[in-house]
N, C-alpha and C positions, 0 to 999 in steps of 0.2 A: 549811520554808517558812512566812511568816509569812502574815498576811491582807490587809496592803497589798500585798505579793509577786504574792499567788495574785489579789488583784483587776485586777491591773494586768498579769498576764499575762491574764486573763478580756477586758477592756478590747476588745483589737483583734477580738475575734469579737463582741463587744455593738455593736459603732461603728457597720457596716451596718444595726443596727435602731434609729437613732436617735428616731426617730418612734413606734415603738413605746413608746421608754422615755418618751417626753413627755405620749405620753396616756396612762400608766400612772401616771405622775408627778402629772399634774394629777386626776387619777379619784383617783388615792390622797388628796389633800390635801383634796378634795372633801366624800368618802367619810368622812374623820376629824373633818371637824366636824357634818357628816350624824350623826354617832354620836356627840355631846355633846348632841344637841338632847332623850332623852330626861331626861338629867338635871335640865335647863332645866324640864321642863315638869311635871317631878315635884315638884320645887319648888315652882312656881308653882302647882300642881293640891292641894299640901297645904297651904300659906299659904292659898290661897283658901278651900277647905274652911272648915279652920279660923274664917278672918273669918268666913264666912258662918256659921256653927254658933256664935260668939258672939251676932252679931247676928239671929240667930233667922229669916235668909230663908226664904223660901217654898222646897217644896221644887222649883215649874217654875224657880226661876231655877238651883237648883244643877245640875238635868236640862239645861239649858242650855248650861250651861259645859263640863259632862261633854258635852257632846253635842260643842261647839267643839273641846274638847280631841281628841278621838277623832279628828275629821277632821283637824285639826291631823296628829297624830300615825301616820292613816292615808296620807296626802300625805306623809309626811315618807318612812314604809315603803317606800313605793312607790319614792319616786323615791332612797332607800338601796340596792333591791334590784338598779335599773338599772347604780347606781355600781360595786356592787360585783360584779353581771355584767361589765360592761367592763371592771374593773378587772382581774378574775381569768383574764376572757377574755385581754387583752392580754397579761398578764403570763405564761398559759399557750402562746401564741401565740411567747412573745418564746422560752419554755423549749423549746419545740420547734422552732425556729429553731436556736436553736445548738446543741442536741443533735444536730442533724444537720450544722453545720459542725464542730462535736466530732469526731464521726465519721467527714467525709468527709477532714478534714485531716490527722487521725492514720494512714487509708488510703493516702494519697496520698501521705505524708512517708513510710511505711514503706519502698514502692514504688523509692523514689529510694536506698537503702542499699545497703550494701556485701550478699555472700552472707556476710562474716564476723558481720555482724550476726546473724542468725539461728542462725548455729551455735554463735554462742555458749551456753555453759551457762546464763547467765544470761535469754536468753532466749529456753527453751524456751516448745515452741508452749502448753502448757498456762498457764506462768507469761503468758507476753505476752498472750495471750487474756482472763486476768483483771485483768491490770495497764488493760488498756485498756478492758475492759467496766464493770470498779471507777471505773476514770478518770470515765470519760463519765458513769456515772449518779452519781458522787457529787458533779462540777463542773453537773450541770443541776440537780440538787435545790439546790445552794445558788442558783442561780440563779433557780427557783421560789422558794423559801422565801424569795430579797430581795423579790421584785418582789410575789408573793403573799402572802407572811405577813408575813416581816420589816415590809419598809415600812409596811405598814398600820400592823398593832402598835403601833411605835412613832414614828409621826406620829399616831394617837388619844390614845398616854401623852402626847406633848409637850403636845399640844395638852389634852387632861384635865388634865393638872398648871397647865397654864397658867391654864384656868377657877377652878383650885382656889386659886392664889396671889390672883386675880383677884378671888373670893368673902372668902378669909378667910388670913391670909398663915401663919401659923401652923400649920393644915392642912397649907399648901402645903408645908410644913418638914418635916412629917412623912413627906408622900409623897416627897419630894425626900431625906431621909436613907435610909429603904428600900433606895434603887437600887444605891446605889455598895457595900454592904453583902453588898445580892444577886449583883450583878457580882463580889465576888471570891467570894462560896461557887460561883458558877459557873466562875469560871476556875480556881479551885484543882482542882473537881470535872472540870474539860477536863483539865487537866496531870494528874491521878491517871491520867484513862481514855489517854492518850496512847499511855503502853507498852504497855495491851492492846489496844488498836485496831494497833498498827503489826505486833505481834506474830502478831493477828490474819490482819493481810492475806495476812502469811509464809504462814501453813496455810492461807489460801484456795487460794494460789498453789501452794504442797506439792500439795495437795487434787487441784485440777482436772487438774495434770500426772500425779496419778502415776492417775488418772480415765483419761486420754487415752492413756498409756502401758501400762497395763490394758486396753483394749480394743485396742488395736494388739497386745500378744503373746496375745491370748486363744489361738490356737493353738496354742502354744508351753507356755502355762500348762495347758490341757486335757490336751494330750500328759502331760507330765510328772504332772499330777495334783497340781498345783499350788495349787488353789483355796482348801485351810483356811490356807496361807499368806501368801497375798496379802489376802485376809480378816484376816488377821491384823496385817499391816501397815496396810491400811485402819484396823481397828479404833483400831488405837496413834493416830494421827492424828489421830482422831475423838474420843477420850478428850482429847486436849490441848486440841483447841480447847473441848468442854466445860470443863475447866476454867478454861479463860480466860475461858469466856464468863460463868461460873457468878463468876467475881471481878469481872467488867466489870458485871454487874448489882447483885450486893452494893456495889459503889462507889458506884453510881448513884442505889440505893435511900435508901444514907446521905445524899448527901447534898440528894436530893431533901425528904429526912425533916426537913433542917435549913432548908432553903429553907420548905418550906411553915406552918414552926415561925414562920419572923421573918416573913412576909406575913399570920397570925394574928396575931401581936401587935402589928402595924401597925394592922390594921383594929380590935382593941378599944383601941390610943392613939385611933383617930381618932372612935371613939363617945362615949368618957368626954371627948374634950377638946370635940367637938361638943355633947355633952351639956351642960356646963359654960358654955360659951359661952350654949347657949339658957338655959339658967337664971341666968345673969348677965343675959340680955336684947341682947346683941351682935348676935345672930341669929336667925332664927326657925326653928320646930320644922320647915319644908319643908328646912331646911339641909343638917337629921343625914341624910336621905334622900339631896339631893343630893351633899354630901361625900363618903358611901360608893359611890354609883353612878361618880362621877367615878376615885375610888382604885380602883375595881375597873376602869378603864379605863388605870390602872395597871399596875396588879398584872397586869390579862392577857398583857400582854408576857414578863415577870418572869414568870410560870409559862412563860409557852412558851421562857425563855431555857437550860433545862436541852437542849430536844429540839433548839433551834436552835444551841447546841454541840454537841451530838456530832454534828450535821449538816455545821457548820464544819471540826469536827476529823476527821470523814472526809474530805472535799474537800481540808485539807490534808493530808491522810497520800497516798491514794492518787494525789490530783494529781502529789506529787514524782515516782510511779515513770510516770504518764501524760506531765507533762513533759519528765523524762528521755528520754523515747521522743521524744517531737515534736519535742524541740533537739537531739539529738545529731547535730551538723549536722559530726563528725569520719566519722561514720558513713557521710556520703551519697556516694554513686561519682563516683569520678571526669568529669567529663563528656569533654571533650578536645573540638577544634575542626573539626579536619580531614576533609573530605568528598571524597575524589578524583573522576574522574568512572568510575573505573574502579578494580577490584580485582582485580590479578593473581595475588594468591594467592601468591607469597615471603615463608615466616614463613623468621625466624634468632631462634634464641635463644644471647644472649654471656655467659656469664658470669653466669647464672641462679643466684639463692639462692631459694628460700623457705619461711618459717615460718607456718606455721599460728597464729590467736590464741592458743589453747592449749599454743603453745609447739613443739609437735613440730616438729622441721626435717623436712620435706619431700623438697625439691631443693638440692643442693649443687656449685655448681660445673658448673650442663650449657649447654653449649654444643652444636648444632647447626644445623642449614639444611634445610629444606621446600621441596621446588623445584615452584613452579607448574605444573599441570595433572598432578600425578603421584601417587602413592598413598606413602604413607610410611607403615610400620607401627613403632608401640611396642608392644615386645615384654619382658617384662620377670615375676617375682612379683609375687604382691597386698606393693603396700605399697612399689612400687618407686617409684612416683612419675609412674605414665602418665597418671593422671587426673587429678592435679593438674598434669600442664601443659597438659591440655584445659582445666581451669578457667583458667586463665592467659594460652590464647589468648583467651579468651571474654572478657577482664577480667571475670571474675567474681572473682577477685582481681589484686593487684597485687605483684609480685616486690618483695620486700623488697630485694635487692641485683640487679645486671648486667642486661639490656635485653632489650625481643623487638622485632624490628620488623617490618613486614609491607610490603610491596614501597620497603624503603629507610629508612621512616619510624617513628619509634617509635610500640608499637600505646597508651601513654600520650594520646598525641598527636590521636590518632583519637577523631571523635563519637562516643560509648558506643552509641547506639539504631543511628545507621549504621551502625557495624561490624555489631552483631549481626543485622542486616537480610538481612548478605550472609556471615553464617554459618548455616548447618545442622547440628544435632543430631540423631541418636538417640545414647537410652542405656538399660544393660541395664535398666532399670528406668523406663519413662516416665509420667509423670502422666498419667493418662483424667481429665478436668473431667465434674463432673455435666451432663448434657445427654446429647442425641440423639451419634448418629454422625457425622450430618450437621455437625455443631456443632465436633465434636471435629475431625475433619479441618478441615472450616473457618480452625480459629484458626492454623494453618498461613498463609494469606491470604486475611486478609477482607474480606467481601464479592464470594467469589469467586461461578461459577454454579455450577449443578446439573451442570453438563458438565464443568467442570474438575477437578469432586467428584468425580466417578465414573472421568474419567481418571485422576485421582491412586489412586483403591484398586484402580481395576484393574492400574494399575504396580506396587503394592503385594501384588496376588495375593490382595485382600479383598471385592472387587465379588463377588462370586460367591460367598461366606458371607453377606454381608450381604443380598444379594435373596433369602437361604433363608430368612431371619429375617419372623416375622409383619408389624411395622411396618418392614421394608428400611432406608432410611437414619433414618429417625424413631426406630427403638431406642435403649433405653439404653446407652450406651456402656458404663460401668461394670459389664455384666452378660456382656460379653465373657469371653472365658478369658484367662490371660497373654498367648498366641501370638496369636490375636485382637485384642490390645490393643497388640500390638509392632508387627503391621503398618498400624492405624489412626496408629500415631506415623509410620512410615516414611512413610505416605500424605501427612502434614502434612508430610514432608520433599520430596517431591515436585510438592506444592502451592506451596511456597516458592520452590523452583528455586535456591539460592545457589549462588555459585562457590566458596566453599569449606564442604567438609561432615568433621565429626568422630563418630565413630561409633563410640562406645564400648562394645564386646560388644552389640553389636546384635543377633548373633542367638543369645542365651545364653539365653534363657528358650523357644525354639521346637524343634518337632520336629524331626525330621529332613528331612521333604519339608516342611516349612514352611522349614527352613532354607535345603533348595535352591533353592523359590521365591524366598526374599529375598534371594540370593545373588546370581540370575538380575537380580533389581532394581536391587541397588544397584552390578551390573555395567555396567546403563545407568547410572546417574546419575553414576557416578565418570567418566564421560565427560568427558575436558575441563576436567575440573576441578579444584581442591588438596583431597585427601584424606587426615586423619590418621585411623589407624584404631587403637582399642587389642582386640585380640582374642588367645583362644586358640586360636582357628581357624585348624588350619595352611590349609586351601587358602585362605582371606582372607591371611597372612601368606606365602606363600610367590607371591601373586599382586601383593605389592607390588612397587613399583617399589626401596623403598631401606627399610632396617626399621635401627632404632635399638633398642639393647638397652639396659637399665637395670637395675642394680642398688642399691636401698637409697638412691637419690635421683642416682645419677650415672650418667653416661651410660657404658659401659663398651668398647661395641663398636658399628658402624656400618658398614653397608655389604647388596650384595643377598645371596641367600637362600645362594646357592652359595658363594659366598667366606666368610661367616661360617661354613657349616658345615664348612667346610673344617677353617678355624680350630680347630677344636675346644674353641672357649674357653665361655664362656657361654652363648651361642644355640644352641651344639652340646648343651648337655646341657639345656635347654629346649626345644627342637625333640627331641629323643631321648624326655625324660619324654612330651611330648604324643603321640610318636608308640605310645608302650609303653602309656600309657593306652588309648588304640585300639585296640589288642590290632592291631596291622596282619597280623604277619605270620601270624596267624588267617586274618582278613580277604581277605587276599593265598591262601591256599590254598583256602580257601571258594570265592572268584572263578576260581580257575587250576581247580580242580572242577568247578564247574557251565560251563566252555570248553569242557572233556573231556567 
């Protein structure tokens, strides 16, 4: 990305703070000649001197002048320090302004993506975390450092060089050859640091994911006794970027070292030729003073031009992978138009393909029918593809190949937020948000009351854990156990009421009387309603109305619980495993025992 690139994408979140930039603008131009006035008077303050010390004045007149000057120059402080209040205020003003539509927009774009976005490898939550926190504070620093530094800077050089052409032209030749000089030791020294700054970013990104990925298997690493290993990967990581960083500084150092070399020998061309001048009689001896105060109004830019590249060439390095994020507008979900006033709940999937981003084929070739108000169990191995056509009614993806439609209409078709309005989820694993309990149920439907809170966990068989708990529904949710945490989601599903609910091993991480509780639940709620259920629970599968068997992405066998085990085909020897798991005919003598 270049700099008119990255400005002109900056552009449309600056535009809202027009006024902002106007009196930052006029403060700055203000402000730069406010800060030529000492060189003016320095001048004037040694010229006079001078006369007056040939001509032998008294010493009240020179106490005088000194006195004029002082005030002079105290007025002048004053109302520089107001300038440059305002100036810094606005500009700091404008920085916190778009740092936060930085942030709320890259939020908000996220939001609207596909679930393939996310899973993608590229952007794990560690990487994306820093791509976007790198984004934001490296496009607000350049945004500060225009309006605050930058600007300033160099509308005092313009304007100092201008005084200098203005005084003595010659000078001005010399300040004016310096610049273009300094500008390439500076862009050469950007283009060196390039590769280690991009490089760089890599191992932040490395860094923080494999950070985030580390504390999510701590348990796993503990177990195994893991720790001098993963310390050890740590370390390798840690060591590169040391040495990058250890080269990006030696770069810097260099040619920092060459920069402040040509701005020395700037300032003694412009003593000896000042010199010169006064001693020819062109100019007077307050000149040499002025001429250098002016050059160093200069040169202050030009020293701050090494720190305001690699400010630049951050914002362009990390903006690419921030913009990448904010335009990948291939990425954002489908919307679809269609709003019925009613949802009967007939899924058909015809002629179903799908591939995952990363390639794995999925589902190949299924085809079947969901019939309204009735229980349909997918029954199948991990990896047969049950959950990937939960995702599929959900449009949280879209079929690469053959159609689903949902009472006649393709679910393409259908408003994305409506549809899922008037679908319900549990699944064996559901997200608890930070917050109360209260909170958590809630997001089921909000702004619901305190009464339909309490209906919903009591449906759920959780009203009565949670009034044991010290602060009752005001507890932290996250502080739950698994089984605790399965039935606060089921409660959100309750909360919701949809006509059709998918319930993917819902009761896989509960006991066994927690089981039967929630069994007893979601015996109410399938009332009436379309229900696809993925479980290895034979009484949930043997209690459906129609069970689809899958194997290895296809659909292989169909039909109720009796006829397929007739069969003896697949769901006979899946139905047999689960039931030998069980140890039933144990079970079955135990029970036939304790009758006796």
């Amino acid at each position: 990305m270049t700099i008119p690139q990255l400005f002109k994408k900056i552009v449309p979140f600056a535009r809202p703070y027009r006024k902002l930039i106007v009196y930052t603008l006029l403060l700055t131009v203000v402000g730069s000649f406010a800060a030529q006035i000492n060189a003016f008077i320095l001048r004037y303050t040694v010229d006079t001197i001078n006369a007056m010390m040939v001509a032998k004045e008294p010493l009240s007149k020179g106490l005088y002048i000194v006195g004029i000057i002082s005030a002079v120059l105290l007025l002048k402080e004053i109302i520089y320090a107001l300038v440059q209040f305002g100036q810094k205020f606005y500009g700091e003003k404008l920085r916190i302004y778009i740092a936060r539509d930085f942030s709320q927009s890259i939020v908000s774009r996220i939001l609207t993506y596909k679930l393939a976005f996310y899973t993608s490898a590229d952007n794990e939550s560690g990487k994306l975390a820093t791509r976007i926190d790198a984004g934001i504070s490296s496009l607000t620093r350049l945004v500060q450092n225009f309006f605050i530094d930058i600007l300033p800077l160099f509308a005092n050089a313009i304007i100092a060089l201008a005084c200098m052409f203005y005084a003595n032209v010659y000078v001005g030749l010399v300040g004016v050859a310096v610049i273009p000089l300094y500008l390439y030791i500076s862009q050469t020294q950007a283009s060196k640091l390039t590769g280690f700054r991009r490089q760089m970013r890599n191992y932040r990104e490395s860094k923080n994911n494999r950070i985030i990925s580390l504390i999510e298997s701590i348990l796993v690493i503990k177990s195994f006794v893991r720790e001098p290993e993963e310390a050890k990967r740590h370390e390798k990581i840690q060591f590169e970027m040391t040495e990058n960083q250890m080269e990006t500084r030696k770069t810097s150092f260099f040619y920092d070292s060459i920069k402040n070399f040509v701005e020395q020998i700037a300032v003694v061309i412009i003593i000896v030729l000042t010199a010169y001048l006064v001693l020819s009689g062109q100019i007077t001896i307050g000149a040499i003073m002025f001429h250098i105060m002016l050059f160093n109004n200069v040169s202050a830019p030009i020293r701050q031009l090494h720190r305001i590249y690699d400010e630049v060439n951050d914002a362009l390095i990390y903006s690419e992978s921030f913009f990448e994020i904010l335009e990948s507008d291939d990425q954002i979900e489908s919307k679809g138009t269609y709003r019925p006033e009613k949802i009967h709940g007939h899924l058909e999937l015809r002629q179903v393909f799908f591939a995952y981003p990363n390639g794995t084929q999925a589902l190949k070739d299924v085809s079947f029918a969901i019939k309204p108000n009735e229980i349909t169990a997918l029954v199948g191995l991990s990896g047969a593809g049950k959950s990937t056509i939960i995702n599929l009614l959900d449009k949280f993806y879209e079929p690469t190949g053959g159609q689903i439609l949902l009472d006649g209409v393709d679910l393409a078709d259908y408003d994305t937020a409506f549809l899922r309005q008037h679908i319900g989820m549990v699944l064996q694993r559901n997200h608890i948000f930070k917050g109360t309990i209260f909170e958590n149920i809630e997001y089921g439907k909000m702004g619901s009351s305190r009464e339909e809170i309490v209906e919903a966990a009591k449906k759920a068989y959780i009203h009565q854990q949670i009034m044991e708990l010290p602060k009752g529904y005001e507890s932290d949710a996250q502080l739950l156990s698994g089984g605790q945490q399965q039935r606060i989601a089921i409660a959100r599903l309750f909360l919701k009421n949809p006509p059709i609910i998918f319930l993917d091993e819902p009761t896989a991480n509960l006991d066994a009387i927690a089981t039967e509780q929630i069994k007893n639940s979601l015996d109410a709620i399938k009332k009436d309603r379309t229900v696809i259920i993925v479980s290895h629970s034979i009484s949930q599968i043997i209690d459906s109305n129609a069970i689809v068997v899958m194997e290895k992405g296809h659909v292989v066998e169909q039909g109720q619980h009796e006829e397929l085990y007739m069969q003896k085909g697949t769901y006979y020897e899946i139905f047999s495993a689960m039931a030998n798991s069980l140890n039933l005919s144990k079970i079955s003598k135990t029970l036939q025992a304790d009758e006796n």
